[in-house]
SEVO-533815 format. One record per atom (N, C-alpha, C): x, y, z; residue number from 1; residue in three letters. Coordinates in nm, 2 decimals, decimal comma. Example, Ala and Ser with C-alpha at 12.3 -4.5 7.8 and 13.67 -1.06 7.14 Angstrom:
# residues 2
VODO       px       py       pz   num   residu
VODO     1,32    -0,57     0,78     1      ala
VODO     1,23    -0,45     0,78     1      ala
VODO     1,32    -0,33     0,78     1      ala
VODO     1,28    -0,22     0,71     2      ser
VODO     1,37    -0,11     0,71     2      ser
VODO     1,29     0,00     0,79     2      ser
END
This chain:
# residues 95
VODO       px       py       pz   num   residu
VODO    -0,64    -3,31    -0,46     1      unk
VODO    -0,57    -3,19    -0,40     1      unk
VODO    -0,45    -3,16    -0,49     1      unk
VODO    -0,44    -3,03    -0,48     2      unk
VODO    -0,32    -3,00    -0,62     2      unk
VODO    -0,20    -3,01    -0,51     2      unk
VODO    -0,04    -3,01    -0,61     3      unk
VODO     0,06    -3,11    -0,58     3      unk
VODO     0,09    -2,94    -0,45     3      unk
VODO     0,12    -3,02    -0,33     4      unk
VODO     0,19    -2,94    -0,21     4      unk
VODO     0,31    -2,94    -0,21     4      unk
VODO     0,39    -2,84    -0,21     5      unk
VODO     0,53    -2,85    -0,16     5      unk
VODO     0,54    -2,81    -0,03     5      unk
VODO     0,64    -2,85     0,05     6      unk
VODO     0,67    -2,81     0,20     6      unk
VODO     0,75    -2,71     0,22     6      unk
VODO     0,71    -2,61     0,27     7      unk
VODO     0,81    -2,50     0,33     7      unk
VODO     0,87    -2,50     0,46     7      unk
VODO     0,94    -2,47     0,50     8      unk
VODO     0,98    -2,42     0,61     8      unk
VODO     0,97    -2,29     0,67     8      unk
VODO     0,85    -2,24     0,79     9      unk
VODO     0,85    -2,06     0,83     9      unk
VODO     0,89    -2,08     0,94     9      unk
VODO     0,97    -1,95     0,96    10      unk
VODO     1,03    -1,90     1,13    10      unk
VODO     0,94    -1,80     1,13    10      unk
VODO     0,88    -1,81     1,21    11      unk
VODO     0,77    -1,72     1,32    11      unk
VODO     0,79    -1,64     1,42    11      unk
VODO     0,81    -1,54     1,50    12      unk
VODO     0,82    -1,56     1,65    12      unk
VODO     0,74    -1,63     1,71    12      unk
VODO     0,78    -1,61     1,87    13      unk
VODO     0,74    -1,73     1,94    13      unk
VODO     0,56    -1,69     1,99    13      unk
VODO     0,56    -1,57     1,96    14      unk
VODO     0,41    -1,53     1,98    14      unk
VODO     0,32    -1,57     1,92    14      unk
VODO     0,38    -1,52     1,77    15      unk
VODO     0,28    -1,61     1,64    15      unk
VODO     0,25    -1,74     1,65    15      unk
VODO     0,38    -1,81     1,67    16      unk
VODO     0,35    -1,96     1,69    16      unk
VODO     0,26    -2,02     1,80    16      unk
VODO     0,25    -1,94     1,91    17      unk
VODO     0,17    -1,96     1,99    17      unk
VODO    -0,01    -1,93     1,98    17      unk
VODO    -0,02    -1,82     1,89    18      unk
VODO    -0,14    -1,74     1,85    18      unk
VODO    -0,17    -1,93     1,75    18      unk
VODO    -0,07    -1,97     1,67    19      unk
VODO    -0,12    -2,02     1,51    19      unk
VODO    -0,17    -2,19     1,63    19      unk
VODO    -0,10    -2,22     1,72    20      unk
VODO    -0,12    -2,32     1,81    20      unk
VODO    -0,23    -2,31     1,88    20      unk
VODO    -0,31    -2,24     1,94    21      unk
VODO    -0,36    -2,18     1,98    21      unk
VODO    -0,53    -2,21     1,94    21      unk
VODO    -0,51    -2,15     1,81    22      unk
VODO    -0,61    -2,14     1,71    22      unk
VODO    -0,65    -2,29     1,64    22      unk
VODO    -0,56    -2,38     1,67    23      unk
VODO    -0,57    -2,52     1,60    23      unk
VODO    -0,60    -2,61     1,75    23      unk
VODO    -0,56    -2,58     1,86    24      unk
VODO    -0,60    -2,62     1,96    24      unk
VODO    -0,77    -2,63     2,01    24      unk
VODO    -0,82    -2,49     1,97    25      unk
VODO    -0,97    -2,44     1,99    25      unk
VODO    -1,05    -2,51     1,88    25      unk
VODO    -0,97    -2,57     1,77    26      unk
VODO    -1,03    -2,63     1,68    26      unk
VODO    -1,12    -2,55     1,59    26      unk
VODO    -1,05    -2,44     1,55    27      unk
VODO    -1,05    -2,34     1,46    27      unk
VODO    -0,99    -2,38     1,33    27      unk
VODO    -0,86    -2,46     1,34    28      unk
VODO    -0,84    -2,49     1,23    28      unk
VODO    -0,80    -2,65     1,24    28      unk
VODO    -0,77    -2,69     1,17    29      unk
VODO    -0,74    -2,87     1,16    29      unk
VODO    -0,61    -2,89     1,15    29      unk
VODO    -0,53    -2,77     1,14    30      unk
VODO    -0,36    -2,80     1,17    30      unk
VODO    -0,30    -2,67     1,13    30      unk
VODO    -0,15    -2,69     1,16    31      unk
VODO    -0,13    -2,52     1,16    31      unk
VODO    -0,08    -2,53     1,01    31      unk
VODO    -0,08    -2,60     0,94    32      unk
VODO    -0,05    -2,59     0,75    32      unk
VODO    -0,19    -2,52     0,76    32      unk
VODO    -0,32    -2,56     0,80    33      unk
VODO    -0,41    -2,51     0,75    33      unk
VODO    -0,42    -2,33     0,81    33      unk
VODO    -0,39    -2,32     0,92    34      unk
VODO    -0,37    -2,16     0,96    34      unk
VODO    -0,28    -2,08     0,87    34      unk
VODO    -0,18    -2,17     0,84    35      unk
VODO    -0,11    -2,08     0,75    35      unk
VODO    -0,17    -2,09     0,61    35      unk
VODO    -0,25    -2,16     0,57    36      unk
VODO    -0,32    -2,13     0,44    36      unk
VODO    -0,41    -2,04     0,43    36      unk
VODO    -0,45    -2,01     0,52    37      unk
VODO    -0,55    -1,89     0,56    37      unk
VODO    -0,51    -1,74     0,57    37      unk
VODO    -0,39    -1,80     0,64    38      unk
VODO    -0,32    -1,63     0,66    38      unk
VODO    -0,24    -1,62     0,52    38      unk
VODO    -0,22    -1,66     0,43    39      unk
VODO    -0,14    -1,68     0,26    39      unk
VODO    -0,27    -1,59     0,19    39      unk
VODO    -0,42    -1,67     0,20    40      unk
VODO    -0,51    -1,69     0,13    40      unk
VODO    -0,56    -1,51     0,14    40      unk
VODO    -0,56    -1,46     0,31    41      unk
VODO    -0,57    -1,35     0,34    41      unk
VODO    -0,48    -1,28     0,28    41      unk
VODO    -0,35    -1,30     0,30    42      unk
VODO    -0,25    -1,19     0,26    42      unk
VODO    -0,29    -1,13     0,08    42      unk
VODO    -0,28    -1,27     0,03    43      unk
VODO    -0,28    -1,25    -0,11    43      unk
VODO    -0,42    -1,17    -0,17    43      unk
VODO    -0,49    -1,17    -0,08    44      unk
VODO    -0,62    -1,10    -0,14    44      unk
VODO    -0,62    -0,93    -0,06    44      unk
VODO    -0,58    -0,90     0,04    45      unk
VODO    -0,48    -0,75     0,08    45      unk
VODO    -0,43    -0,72     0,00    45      unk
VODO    -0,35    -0,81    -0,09    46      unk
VODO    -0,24    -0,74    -0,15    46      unk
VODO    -0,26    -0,70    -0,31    46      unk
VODO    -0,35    -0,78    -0,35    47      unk
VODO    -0,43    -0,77    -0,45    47      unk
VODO    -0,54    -0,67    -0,45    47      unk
VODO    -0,58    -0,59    -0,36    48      unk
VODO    -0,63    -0,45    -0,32    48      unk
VODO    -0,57    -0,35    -0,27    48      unk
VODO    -0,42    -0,35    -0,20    49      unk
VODO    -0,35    -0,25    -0,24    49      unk
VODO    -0,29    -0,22    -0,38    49      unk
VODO    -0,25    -0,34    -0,47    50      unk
VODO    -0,20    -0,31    -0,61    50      unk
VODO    -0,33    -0,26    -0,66    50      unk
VODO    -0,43    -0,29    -0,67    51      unk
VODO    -0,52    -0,21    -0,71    51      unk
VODO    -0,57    -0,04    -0,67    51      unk
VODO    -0,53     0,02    -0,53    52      unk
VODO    -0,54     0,11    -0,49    52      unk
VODO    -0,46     0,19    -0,54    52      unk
VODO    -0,33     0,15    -0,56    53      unk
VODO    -0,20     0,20    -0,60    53      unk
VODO    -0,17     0,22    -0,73    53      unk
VODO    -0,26     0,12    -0,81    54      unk
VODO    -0,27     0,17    -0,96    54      unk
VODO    -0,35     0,29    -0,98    54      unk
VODO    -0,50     0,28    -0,85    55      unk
VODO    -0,57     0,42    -0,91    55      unk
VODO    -0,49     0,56    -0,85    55      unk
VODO    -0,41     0,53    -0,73    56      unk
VODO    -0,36     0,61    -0,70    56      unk
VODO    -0,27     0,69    -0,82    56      unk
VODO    -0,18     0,59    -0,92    57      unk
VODO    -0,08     0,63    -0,99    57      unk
VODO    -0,17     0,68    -1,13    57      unk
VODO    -0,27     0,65    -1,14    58      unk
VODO    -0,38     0,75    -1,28    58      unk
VODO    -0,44     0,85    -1,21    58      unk
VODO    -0,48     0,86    -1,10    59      unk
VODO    -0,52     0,98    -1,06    59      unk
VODO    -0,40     1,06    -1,05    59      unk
VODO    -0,25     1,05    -1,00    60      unk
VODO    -0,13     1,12    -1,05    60      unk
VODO    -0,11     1,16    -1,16    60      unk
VODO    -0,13     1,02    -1,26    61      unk
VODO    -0,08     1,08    -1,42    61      unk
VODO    -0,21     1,20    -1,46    61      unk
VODO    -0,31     1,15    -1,41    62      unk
VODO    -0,43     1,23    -1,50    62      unk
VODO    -0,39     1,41    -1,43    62      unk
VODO    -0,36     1,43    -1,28    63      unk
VODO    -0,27     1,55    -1,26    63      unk
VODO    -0,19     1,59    -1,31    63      unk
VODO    -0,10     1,52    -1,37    64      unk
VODO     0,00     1,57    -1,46    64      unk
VODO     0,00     1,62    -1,58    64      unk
VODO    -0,11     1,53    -1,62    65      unk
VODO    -0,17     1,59    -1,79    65      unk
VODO    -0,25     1,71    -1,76    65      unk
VODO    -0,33     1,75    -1,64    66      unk
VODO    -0,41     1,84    -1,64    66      unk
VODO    -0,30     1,95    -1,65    66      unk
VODO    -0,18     1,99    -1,52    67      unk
VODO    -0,09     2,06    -1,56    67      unk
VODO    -0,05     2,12    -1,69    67      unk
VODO     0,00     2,00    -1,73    68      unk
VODO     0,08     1,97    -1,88    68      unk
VODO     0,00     2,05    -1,98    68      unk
VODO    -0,13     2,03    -1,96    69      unk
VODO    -0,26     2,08    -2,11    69      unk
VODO    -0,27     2,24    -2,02    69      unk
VODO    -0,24     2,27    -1,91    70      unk
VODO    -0,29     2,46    -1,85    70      unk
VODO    -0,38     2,44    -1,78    70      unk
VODO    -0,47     2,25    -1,72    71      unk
VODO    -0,58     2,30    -1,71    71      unk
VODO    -0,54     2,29    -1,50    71      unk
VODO    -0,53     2,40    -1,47    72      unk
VODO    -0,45     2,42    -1,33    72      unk
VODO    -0,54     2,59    -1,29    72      unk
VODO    -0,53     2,60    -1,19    73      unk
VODO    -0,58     2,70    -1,07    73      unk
VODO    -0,49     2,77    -1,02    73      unk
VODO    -0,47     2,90    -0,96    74      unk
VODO    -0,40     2,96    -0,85    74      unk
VODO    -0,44     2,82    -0,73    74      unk
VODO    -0,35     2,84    -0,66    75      unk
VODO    -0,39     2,80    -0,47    75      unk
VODO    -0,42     2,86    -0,38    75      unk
VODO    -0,54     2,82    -0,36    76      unk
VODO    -0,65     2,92    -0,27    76      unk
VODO    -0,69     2,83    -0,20    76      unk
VODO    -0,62     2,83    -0,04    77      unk
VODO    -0,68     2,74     0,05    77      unk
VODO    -0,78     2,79     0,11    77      unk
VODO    -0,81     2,90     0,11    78      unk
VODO    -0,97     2,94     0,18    78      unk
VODO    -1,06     2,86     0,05    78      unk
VODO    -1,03     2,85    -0,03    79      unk
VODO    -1,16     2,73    -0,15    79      unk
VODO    -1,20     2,65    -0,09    79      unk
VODO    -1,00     2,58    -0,09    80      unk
VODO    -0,98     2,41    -0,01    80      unk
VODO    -1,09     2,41     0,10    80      unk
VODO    -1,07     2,53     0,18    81      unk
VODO    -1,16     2,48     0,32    81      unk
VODO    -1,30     2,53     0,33    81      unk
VODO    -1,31     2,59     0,26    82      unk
VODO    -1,49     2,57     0,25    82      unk
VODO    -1,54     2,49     0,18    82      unk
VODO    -1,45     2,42     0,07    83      unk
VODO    -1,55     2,26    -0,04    83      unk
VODO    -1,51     2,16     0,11    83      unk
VODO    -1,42     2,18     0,21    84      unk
VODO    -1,42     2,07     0,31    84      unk
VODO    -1,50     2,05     0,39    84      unk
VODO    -1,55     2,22     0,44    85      unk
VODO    -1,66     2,18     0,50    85      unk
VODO    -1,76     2,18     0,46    85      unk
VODO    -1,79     2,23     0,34    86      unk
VODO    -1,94     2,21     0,27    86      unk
VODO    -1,97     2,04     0,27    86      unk
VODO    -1,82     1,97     0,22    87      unk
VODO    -1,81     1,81     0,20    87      unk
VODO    -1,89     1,75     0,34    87      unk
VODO    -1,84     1,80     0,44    88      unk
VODO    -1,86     1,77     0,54    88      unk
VODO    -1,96     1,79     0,61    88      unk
VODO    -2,04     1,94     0,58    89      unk
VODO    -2,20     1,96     0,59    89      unk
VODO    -2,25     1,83     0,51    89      unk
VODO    -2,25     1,86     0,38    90      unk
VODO    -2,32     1,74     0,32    90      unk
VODO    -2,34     1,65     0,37    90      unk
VODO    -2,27     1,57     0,40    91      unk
VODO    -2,25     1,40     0,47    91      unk
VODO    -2,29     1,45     0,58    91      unk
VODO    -2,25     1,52     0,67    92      unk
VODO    -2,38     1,51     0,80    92      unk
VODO    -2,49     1,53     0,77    92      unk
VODO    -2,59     1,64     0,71    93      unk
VODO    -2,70     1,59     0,69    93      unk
VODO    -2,77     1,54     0,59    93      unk
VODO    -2,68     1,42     0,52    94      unk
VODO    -2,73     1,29     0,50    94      unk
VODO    -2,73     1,16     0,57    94      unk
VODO    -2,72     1,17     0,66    95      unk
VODO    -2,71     1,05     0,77    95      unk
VODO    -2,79     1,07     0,85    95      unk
END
């Protein structure tokens, strides 16, 4: 097993009772292990919002260059709302 250090977490008293709870039903084998679960969870959420957030920030920059180079439209939301609902035809009658 690789080297453990010990932390100390304050929880509320709900959590604590939820993480108790779960090791009681024999879900987990102690609440170090519930909380390795909920770490193990977090860190892989979080590692798919940074990834969302990066495409989010190239699909910005790649908007900005479009601007920057002229390649831009008037704003015509009667367009906006018929590629919405055409979007939206589509996918209904493909299902």
């Amino acid at each position: 097993m690789p080297d453990l250090e010990r932390l100390t977490v304050t929880v509320p008293a709900e959590m604590a009772v939820s993480i108790r709870n779960a090791v009681e039903a024999g879900d987990y084998a102690s609440t170090s292990e519930v909380m390795r679960a909920a770490l193990r969870d977090w860190k892989t959420k979080r590692a798919l919002q940074l990834d969302e957030l990066a495409a989010l920030k190239a699909d910005i920059d790649q908007g900005l260059a479009d601007v920057a180079a002229g390649r831009v439209r008037d704003f015509d939301s009667d367009r906006i709302v018929a590629r919405g609902k055409k979007l939206l035809a589509d996918r209904s009658s493909s299902v």
